[in-house]
C-alpha positions, -999 to +999 in steps of 0.1 A: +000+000+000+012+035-008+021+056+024-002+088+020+024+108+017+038+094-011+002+093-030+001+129-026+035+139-040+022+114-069-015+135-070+010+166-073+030+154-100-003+145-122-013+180-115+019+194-130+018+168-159-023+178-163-018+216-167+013+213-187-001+187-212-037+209-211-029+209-251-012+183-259-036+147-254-018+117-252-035+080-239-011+081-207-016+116-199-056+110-204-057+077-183-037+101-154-064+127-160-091+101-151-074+085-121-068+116-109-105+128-113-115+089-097-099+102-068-122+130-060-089+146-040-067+169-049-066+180-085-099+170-094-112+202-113-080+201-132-084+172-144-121+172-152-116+205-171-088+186-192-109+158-198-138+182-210-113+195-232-103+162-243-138+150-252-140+178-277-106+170-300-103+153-325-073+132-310-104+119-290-112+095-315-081+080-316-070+077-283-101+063-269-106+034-296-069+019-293-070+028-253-096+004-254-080-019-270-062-023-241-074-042-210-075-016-180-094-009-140-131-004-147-131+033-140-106+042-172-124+017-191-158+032-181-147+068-190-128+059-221-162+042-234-181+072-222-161+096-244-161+077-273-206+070-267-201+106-267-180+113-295-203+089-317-237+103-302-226+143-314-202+138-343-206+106-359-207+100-399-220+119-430-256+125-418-242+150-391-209+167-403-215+193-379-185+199-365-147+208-375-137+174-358-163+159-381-153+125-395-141+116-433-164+086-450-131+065-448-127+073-410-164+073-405-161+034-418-133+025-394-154+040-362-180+024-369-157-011-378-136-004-350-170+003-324-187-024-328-154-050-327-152-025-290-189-037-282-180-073-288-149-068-259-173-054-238-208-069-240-204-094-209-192-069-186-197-073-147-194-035-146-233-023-156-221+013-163-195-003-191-223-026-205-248+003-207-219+028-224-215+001-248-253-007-257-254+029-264-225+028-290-245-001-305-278+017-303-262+050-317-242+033-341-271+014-354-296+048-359-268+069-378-263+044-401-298+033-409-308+037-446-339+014-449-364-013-430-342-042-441-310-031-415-322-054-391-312-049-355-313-091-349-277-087-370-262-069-346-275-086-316-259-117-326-233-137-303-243-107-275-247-114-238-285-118-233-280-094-205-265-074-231-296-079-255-321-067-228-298-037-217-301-027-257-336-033-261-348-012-231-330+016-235-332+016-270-373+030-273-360+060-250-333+070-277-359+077-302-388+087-280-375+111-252-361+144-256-328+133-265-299+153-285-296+127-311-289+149-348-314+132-367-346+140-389-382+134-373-389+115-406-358+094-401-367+088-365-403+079-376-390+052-407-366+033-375-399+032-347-415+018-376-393-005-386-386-019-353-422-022-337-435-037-370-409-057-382-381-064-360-394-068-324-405-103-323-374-114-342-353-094-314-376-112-290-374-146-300-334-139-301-336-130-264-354-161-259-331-182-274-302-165-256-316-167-224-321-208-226-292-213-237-273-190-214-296-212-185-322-237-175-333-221-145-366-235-124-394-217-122-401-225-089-373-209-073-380-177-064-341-163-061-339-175-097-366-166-108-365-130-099-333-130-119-344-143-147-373-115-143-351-089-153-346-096-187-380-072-204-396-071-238-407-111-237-424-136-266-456-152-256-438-183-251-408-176-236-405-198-205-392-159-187-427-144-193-449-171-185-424-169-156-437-134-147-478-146-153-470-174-124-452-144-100-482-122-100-494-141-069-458-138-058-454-112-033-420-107-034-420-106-071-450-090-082-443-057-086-412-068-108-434-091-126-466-066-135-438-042-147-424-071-167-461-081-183-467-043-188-439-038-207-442-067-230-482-050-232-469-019-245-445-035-275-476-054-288-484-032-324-515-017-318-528-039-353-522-072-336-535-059-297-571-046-320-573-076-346-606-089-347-592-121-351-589-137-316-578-168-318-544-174-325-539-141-317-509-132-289-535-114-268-553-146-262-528-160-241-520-129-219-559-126-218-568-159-206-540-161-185-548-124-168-578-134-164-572-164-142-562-136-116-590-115-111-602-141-083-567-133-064-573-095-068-609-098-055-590-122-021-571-093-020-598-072-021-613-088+011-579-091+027-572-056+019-541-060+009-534-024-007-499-032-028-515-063-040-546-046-052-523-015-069-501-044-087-538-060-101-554-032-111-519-020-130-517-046-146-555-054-159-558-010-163-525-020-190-537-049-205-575-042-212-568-009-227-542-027-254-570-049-261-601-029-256-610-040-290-608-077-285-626-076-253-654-055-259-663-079-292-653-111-273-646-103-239-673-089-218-669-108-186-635-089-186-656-059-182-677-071-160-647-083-139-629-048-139-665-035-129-669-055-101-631-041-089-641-004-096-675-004-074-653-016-044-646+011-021-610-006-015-600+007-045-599+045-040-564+053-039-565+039-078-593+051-092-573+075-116-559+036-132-595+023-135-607+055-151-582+057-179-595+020-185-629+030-190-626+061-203-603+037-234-640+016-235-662+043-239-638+059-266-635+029-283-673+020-283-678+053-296-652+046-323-666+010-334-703+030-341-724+001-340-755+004-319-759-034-309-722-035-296-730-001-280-765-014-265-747-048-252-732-027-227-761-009-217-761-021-183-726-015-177-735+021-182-762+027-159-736+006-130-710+031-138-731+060-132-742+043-099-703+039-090-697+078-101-721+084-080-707+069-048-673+079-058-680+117-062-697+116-029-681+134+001-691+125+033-708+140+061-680+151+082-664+165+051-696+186+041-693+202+080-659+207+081-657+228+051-680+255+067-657+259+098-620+281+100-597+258+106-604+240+067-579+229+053-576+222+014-551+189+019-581+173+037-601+173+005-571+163-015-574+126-027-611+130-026-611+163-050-589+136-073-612+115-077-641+133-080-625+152-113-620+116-120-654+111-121-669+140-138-638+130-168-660+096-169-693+110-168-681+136-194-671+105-217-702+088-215-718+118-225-704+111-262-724+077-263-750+078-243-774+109-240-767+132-208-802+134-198-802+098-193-779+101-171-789+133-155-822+112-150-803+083-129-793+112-107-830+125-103-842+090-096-817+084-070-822+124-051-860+117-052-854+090-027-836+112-010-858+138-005-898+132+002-915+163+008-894+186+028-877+157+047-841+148+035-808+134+059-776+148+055-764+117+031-793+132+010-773+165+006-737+146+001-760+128-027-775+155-044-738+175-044-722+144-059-748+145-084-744+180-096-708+179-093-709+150-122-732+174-137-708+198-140-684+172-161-713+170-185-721+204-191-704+213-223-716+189-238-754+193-232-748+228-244-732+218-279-764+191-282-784+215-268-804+191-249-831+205-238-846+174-211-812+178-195-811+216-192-847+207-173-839+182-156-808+204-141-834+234-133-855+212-113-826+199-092-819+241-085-857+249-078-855+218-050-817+232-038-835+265-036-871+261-022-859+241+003-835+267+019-803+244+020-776+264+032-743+238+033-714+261+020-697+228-002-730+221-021-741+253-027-704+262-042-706+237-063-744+243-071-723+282-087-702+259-105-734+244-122-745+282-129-716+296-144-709+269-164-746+264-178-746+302-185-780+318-197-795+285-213-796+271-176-807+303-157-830+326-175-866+299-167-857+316-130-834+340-131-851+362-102-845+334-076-814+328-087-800+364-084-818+360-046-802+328-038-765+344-054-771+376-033-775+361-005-741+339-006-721+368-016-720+385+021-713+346+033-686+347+058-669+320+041-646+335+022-644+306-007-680+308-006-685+343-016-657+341-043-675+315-058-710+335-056-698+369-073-683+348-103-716+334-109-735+368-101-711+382-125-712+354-157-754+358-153-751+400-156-730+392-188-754+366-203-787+384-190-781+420-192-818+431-206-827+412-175-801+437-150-817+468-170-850+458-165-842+460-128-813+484-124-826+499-095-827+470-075-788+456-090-773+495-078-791+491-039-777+457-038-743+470-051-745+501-028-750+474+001-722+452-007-691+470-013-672+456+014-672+422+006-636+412-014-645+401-043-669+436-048-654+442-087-670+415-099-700+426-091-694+463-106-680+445-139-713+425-143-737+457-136-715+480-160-712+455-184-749+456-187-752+493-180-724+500-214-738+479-236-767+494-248-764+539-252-804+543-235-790+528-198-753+545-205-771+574-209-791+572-177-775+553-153-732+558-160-724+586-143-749+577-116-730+539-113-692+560-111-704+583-087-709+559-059-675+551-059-663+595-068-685+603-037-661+574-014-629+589-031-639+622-021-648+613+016-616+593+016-590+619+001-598+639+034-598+607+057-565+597+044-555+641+046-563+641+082-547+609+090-510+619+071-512+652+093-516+633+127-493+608+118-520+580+118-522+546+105-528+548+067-533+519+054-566+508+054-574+538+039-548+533+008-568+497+006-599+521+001-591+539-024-573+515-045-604+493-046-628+523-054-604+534-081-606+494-095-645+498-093-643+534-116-621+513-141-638+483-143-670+506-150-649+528-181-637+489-195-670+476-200-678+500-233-676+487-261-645+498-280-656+502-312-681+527-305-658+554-322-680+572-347-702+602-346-734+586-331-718+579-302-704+613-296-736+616-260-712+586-249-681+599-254-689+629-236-701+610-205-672+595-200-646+622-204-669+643-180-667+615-154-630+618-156-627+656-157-648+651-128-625+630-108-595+646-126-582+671-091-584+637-069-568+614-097-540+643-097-535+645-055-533+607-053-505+601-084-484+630-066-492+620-029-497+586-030-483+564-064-447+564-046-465+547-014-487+522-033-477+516-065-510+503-066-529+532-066-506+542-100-516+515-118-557+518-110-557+552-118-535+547-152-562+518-158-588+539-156-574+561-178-569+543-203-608+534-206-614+566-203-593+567-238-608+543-258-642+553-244-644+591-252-621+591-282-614+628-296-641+641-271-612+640-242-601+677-236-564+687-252-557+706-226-568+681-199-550+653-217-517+673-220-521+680-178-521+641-174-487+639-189-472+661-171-484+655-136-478+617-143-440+625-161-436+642-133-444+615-109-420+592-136-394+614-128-393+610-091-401+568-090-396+548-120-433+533-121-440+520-155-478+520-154-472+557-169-452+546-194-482+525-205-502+551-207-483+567-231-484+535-256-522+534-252-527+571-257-508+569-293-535+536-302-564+563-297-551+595-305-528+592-333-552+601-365-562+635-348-539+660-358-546+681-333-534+661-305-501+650-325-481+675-306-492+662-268-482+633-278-450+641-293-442+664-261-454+630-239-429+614-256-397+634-258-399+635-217-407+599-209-378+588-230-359+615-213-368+608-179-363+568-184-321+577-202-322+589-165-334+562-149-320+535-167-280+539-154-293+536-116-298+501-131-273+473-134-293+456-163-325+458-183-328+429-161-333+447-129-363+465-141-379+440-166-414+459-162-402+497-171-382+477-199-414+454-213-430+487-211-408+516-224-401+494-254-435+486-257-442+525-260-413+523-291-433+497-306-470+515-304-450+551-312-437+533-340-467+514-358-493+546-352-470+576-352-438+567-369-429+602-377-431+613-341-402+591-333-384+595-361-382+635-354-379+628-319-343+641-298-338+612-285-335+590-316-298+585-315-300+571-280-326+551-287-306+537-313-277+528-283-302+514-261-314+494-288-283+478-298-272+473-261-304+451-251-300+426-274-297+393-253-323+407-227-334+372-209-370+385-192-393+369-212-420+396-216-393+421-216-372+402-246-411+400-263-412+437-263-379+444-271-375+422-303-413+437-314-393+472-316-362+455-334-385+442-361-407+475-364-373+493-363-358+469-394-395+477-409-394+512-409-364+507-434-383+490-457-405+508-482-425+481-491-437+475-452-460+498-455-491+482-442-475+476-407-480+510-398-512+539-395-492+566-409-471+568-436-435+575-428-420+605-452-389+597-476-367+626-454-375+605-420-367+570-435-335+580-449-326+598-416-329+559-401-308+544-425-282+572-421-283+565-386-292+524-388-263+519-413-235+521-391-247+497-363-265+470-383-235+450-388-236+446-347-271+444-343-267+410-369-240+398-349-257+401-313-289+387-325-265+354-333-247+355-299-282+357-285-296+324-307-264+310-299-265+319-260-303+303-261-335+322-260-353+320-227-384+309-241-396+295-273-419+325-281-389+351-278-367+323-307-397+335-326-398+369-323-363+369-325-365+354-361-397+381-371-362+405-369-341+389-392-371+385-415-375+420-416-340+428-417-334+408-445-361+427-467-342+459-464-334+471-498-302+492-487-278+462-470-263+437-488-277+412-465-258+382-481-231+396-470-237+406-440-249+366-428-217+354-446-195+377-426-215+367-395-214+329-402-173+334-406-168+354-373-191+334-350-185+296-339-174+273-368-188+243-354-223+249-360-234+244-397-213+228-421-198+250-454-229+234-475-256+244-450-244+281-447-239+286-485-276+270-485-288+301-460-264+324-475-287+318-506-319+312-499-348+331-483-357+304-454-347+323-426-368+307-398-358+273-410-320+279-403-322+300-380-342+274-359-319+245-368-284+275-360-300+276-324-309+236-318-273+233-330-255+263-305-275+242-277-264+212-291-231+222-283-232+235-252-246+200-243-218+186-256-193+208-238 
């Protein structure tokens, strides 16, 4: 043994060696570079950074395939192989020349020659991390070099380990089906899962078979060798290995092992044999009548309640009858009847989401055979499911009381919630074959025993909620059939939830669930008791409860509104009465919304609706006054007025937008007035209170905004150019970016009056002003990602609706410097906005993109871009590559990303040819090959390489 301090003089020498020899690979130095990195000790990020190194040259190639040649410790061996799996998996042969290590056909030919003679050396390994390594060679080795279905995989299986075999046939579905980094076409990936689920399994299978008896003749009976000889997956229907696993699913020790084994083998049958309506001599007869012979152990189970032996069942028979759903609903049916039988028993709870998928697969496929006496054999069956939906959807009695009191918690509903969504997924399904209001009518039979007269139990309630929660699942598609028995049928079940008073907090939430999702079809027979039984709920004291009740009061204003006009009066006492509940703007959006909509009620009742809520701002401008000057709390009155100021502009954003013209010029008027009105308070909260509630800053910019796009030219110039200043001012002194918005909307409404062309010009030259001074306090555009999604959102309204108001603007040139320095920007919704200018900003360039903006852009302004654009295109093109290449945060921002170059490349003045090539040349080399850059360099399919430049860049950071 080496005295320690002799091993570390040694772990210093490798060190020196490792850093001298950083560029210069040999096999010794590389096989010192491993040990040393084996060690864990001293050294070790040396030496992993020179093996990183050393997996990227092309020496690589080389060293590994003779080092392994050699015979050496496991851990060298391991890593060698790893390198050259890796080697073969990024830069192998002439489908993928990617790279400048790529490979010539002659040395592509002696890889491959040389690999596979490798995989022969070491396919019996002890050492599982070897044996995978080298499947993966095999696996990789076999997909790059497949040309056509007759490259059978059996070939290179031959004189293998079976242990081998297996290790390649499981991992080899996960190479083609994950996300792997594999460079090969979807259609080439398509032609090999083809090839080897219709053509070459079995053959691989029956080779497994063959190499497994001959490798042993192991009894069934004993369990130790049996469970060995259960780990070898993907079985024939004869193989004595998988009748092996049928005979252990009584096993306890090995039943898990074995349902994953039979589930497996399940999922490689080809979905033509597993639905051939051909049964006998079929392979699913034998896993079917053998299966079947253990439902009577799953249902001793059952009475045992023996919960890891009833998950292991129902796995298994959930895997195998959907496979052949086909098969046993033509031939089958006490396999339905069996798996009925499991799903009713109440043991089975924790797995109903396993049972559902089966039976959601045989009502699809039911549907999908369309014959009505198949469909009508299981008519029975249908009627028991809805009974067990029924049961399983219920909650019970201690649940329904417990949701009413404080201390509810939402974990205690968990499980049950899951399978009650379960349940509505089923009842949902069967709504496709079976009419709902059949099914609907079940659930009336069943309540009506329930309740007699005015006497009902507390199961009676759990009964009737479980019913209407199925309901629920069922809803859409009554609407689409319009089926008018069920829509009845549903209203009865609301008069008798109703009339008889039942106040339990969990049904009647889910009863609003039944109303908002039926919508006006459902409600309008009786909408006055509805709107009673909502308005009561909405001042519950259970918070969940009254959530749930303004939704539904709010979806019946906006599918009813002659109804709220008809009794206006009564809707603004009842919203006078409530506004202290939390949910109160729901109730305002579903009053205004029927107030807006029609010009006779906005008329009337507008101004009288917003004045409500002007007459609290009022009272609470001096509360909150005389609360600042005695140093008094403040903040419930902040709370105040930022809900009051939500109320105002949800009222202004229920007009209709596209009320613009002349006719509409008594509207118009009535909502600027509003806001001149409430102009002096809107002022003294942005300059008093916006720093301490940013809040209140974005309510009263919300508001404004409505106000915009519902008064149109009628809003006051000189009051409009009085909001810009007092909210630049406030700008100035916090960076808030709700009144940079404003400025972006403001250009969408005002920009074809010319008379208000020079506010808005003015509004712009200072907010770009005041956000040059903001913007150095900040480290990054990162820092601030909502005053930089918004400011370059302004560039991007300024620039489709006023184009000349930017282009004259001051502060074009440092725009231009801000533009080019945010490339890269990694904020999603800030990149968004950013790249959106980038593209209008290439567009303004092009003469022929005229239809992307409102107004026309003069000949002086556009060539006063591309005076100015000229010089700092060249770096904007390479940027927008280091930002492909560095990866785009999201897939949206690739694409906006590539709207840039598109409209860069349509810009008549650059030579853009030349611009990409010089690009192509100065970035990374090891990207595209020479062919697929001259192919860009000459063609017009941008997105296409630009998507497959950015797969490639994280390609190779994956590799690195």
């Amino acid at each position: 043994m080496i005295p320690k301090r002799k091993r570390a003089h040694i772990a210093t020498i490798r060190i020196i060696i490792i850093n001298q020899q950083m560029d210069d690979f040999t096999l010794n130095t590389v096989i010192e570079a491993i040990e040393l990195f084996s060690d864990g000790k001293q050294g070790m990020k040396q030496a992993e950074e020179y093996l990183k190194q050393f997996s990227q040259q092309y020496k690589a190639w080389t060293i590994c395939i003779q080092g392994l040649a050699l015979d050496h410790h496991n851990t060298v061996t391991f890593h060698l192989l790893r390198t050259l799996k890796q080697k073969i998996r990024y830069d192998f042969g002439n489908l993928i020349k990617l790279f400048i290590v790529s490979l010539t056909d002659v040395e592509v030919k002696e890889v491959y020659q040389r690999s596979l003679i490798l995989v022969q050396k070491y396919h019996s390994s002890d050492f599982k991390p070897i044996r995978i390594s080298s499947a993966l060679i095999l696996i990789y080795l076999y997909i790059y070099t497949f040309e056509n279905q007759n490259q059978r995989l059996q070939d290179y299986l031959q004189n293998l380990s079976p242990r081998f075999v297996f290790d390649v046939l499981e991992l080899f579905p996960e190479e083609l089906t994950q996300e792997k980094t594999l460079v090969i076409e979807n259609k080439k990936t398509k032609l090999i899962i083809d090839a080897i689920k219709n053509q070459q399994l079995f053959p691989c299978l029956e080779l497994l078979q063959q190499l497994v008896e001959q490798f042993t003749r192991l009894s069934l009976s004993d369990p130790k060798n049996l469970q060995e000889r259960l780990q070898f997956l993907q079985l024939y229907q004869n193989c004595p290995i998988y009748l092996g696993a049928l005979t252990a699913i009584t096993n306890e020790e090995l039943q898990q092992k074995a349902v994953d084994i039979l589930c497996n083998f399940v999922s490689l049958i080809p979905k033509a044999v597993a639905q051939s309506y051909q049964f006998e001599n079929n392979v699913g007869q034998t896993i079917m009548n053998e299966i079947y012979k253990s439902f009577k152990d799953c249902q001793k189970a059952l009475e045992d309640d023996l919960p890891d032996e009833i998950e292991q069942y129902i796995k298994l028979y959930t895997k195998v009858g959907r496979k052949f759903i086909h098969t046993i609903i033509l031939n089958v049916p006490e396999y339905i009847e069996a798996m009925l039988k499991i799903f009713a028993d109440s043991k089975t709870d924790e797995f109903i989401e396993y049972m559902t998928q089966f039976w959601i697969k045989f009502i699809k496929t039911i549907q999908s055979i369309n014959d009505k006496q198949i469909k009508d054999k299981y008519n029975m069956i249908y009627l028991q499911l809805i009974e067990c939906a029924m049961i399983r959807s219920k909650i019970t009695k201690e649940q329904l009381s417990m949701y009413e009191t404080e201390d509810y918690s939402s974990k205690i509903y968990e499980d049950k919630q899951t399978n009650r969504h379960e349940m509505k997924d089923l009842m949902d399904e069967l709504s496709y074959i079976i009419e709902p209001n059949i099914i609907i009518n079940v659930f009336v039979k069943f309540i009506k025993t329930e309740f007699v007269d005015t006497q009902y139990s507390l199961d009676g309630i759990c009964l009737f909620e479980s019913c209407m929660n199925l309901i629920n699942g069922m809803i859409n598609q009554i609407i689409v059939l319009n089926d008018k028995q069920s829509f009845q049928f549903i209203i009865e079940l609301l008069k008798l939830y109703i009339q008889l008073n039942l106040r339990h907090d969990f049904v009647t939430r889910t009863v609003f669930k039944t109303i908002i999702k039926g919508g006006a079809l459902l409600v309008q027979p009786i909408l006055s008791p509805i709107f009673d039984f909502i308005s009561k709920d909405i001042l519950s004291p259970n918070k969940r409860l009254q959530k749930r009740a303004t939704k539904a009061f709010e979806k019946i204003c906006y599918e009813n509104q002659q109804f709220v006009q008809e009794n206006l009066e009564d809707f603004l006492k009842l919203l006078d009465k409530l506004q202290s509940i939390q949910n109160f703007e729901k109730l305002v959006k579903g009053i205004a919304n029927a107030v807006c909509c029609n010009t006779v009620y906005m008329n009337q009742y507008y101004m009288r609706l917003c004045s409500v809520f002007a007459t609290n701002l009022v009272v609470l401008q001096t509360e909150y006054q005389k609360a600042a000057s005695q140093n008094q709390s403040i903040e419930h009155i902040i709370t105040q007025i930022s809900k009051n100021l939500n109320s105002v502009a949800q009222i202004a954003g229920q007009i209709p937008q596209e009320r613009e013209s002349e006719e509409y010029k008594d509207q118009h008027q009535i909502v600027f007035s509003v806001y001149q009105q409430l102009w002096p308070i809107l002022q003294y909260f942005i300059e008093n209170l916006s720093i301490i509630d940013h809040n209140i800053a974005e309510k009263i910019v919300r508001f404004t905004k409505h106000t915009f796009r519902g008064s149109f030219n009628s809003f006051n110039k000189e009051l409009l150019r009085q909001v810009f200043q007092v909210m630049c001012q406030a700008y100035l002194n916090t960076p808030i970016s709700s009144f940079i918005y404003i400025a972006e909307v403001s250009v969408t409404v005002f920009y074809k009056y010319e008379e208000y062309r020079d506010i808005l010009s003015i509004a712009f030259e200072s907010l770009c002003n005041i956000t040059f001074q903001h913007l150095p306090k900040l480290q990054s555009f990162e820092d601030h990602p909502d005053l930089t999604e918004d400011f370059f959102g302004m560039l991007v309204r300024f620039g489709r609706y006023t184009p000349q108001v930017l282009l004259q603007s001051e502060a074009l040139v440092i725009l231009l410097n801000l533009t080019l320095n945010a490339v890269g920007i990694e904020h999603i919704e800030a990149a968004k906005s950013y790249y959106a200018w980038l593209e209008v900003l290439f567009k303004m360039l092009d003469e022929n993109s005229t239809e992307s903006f409102k107004t026309p852009i003069s000949p002086e302004l556009r060539s006063k871009l591309r005076s100015l654009l000229i010089t700092i295109i060249p770096s904007l093109l390479s940027k927008l590559f280091e930002a492909l290449r560095k990866g785009p945060s999201d897939e949206d921002v690739e694409d906006y990303i590539i709207d840039c170059f598109i409209a860069l490349q349509k810009i008549d003045f650059q030579n853009y040819k030349v611009l990409l090539a010089n690009v192509l040349e100065e970035g990374p080399q090891n990207l595209l090959t020479r062919i697929e850059k001259q192919d860009w360099i000459q063609s017009h399919q941008e997105k296409q390489f630009l998507k497959l430049y950015t797969s490639r860049s994280l390609m190779s950071k994956l590799r690195s």
